[in-house]
C-alpha positions as CSV (number, residue, x, y, z in Angstrom):
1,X,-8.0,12.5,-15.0
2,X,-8.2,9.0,-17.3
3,X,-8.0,6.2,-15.0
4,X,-4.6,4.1,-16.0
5,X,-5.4,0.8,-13.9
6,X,-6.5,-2.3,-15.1
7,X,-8.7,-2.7,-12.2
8,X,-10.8,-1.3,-10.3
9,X,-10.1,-0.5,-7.2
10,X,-12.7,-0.4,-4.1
11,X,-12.4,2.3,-1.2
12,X,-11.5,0.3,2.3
13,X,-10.4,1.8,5.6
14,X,-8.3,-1.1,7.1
15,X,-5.5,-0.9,9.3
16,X,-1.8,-2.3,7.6
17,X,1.9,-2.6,8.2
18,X,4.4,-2.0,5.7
19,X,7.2,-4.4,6.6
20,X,10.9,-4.2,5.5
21,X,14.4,-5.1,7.2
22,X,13.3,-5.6,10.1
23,X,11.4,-2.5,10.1
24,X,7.6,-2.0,10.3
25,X,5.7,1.2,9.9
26,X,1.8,1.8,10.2
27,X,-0.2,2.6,7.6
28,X,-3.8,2.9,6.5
29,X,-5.3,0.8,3.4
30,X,-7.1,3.7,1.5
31,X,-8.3,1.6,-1.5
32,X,-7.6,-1.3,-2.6
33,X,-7.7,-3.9,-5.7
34,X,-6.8,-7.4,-7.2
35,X,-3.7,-5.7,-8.6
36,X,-3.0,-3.2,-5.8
37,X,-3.9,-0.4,-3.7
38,X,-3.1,3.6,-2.4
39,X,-1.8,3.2,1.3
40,X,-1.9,6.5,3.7
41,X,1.6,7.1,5.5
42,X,2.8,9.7,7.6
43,X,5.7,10.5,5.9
44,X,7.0,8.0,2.4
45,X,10.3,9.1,3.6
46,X,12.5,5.8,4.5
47,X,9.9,3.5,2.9
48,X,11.7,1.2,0.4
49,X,10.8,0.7,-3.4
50,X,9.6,-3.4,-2.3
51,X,7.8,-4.1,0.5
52,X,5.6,-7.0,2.6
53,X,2.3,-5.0,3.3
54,X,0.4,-6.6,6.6
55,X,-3.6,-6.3,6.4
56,X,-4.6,-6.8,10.5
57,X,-8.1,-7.2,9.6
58,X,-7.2,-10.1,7.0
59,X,-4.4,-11.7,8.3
60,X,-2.8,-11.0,4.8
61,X,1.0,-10.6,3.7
62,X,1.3,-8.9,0.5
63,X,4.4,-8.6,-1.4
64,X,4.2,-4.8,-2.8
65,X,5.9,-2.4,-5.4
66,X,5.6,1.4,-4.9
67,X,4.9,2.8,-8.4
68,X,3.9,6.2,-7.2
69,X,4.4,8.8,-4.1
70,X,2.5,11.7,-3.0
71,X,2.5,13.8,0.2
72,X,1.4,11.2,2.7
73,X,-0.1,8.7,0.0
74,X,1.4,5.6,-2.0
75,X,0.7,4.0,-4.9
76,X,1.4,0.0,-4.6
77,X,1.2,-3.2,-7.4
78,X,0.8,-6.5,-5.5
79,X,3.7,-8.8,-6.9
């Protein structure tokens, strides 16, 4: 498979939130980049195309694009 991002991304295992509406849903931070990162869900059913990710660990906020969905994996951009 040819690798399409511009950076590269590092393999983490960190707690998040994706936030939305009013909503929140937990999430794991699979791997993760400068530019953005793959995020395991249980289901990307409901989640929105924009999002505010929440790292725990970091005490970060990350406004996030989804650019890809699997099964129970998503692909963000930070932006």
């Amino acid at each position: 498979m040819d690798e399409r991002r511009d950076k590269a991304r590092h393999r983490v295992l960190k707690a998040g939130t994706i936030e939305f509406g009013g909503g929140a849903i937990d999430c794991t931070v699979r791997n993760f980049s400068d530019t953005g990162a793959a995020l395991d869900v249980t289901s990307p059913v409901g989640i929105p195309g924009r999002f505010t990710l929440f790292i725990q660990a970091d005490g970060t906020h990350l406004a996030c694009t989804v650019v890809w969905r699997k099964e129970k994996r998503i692909g963000v951009r930070f932006g």
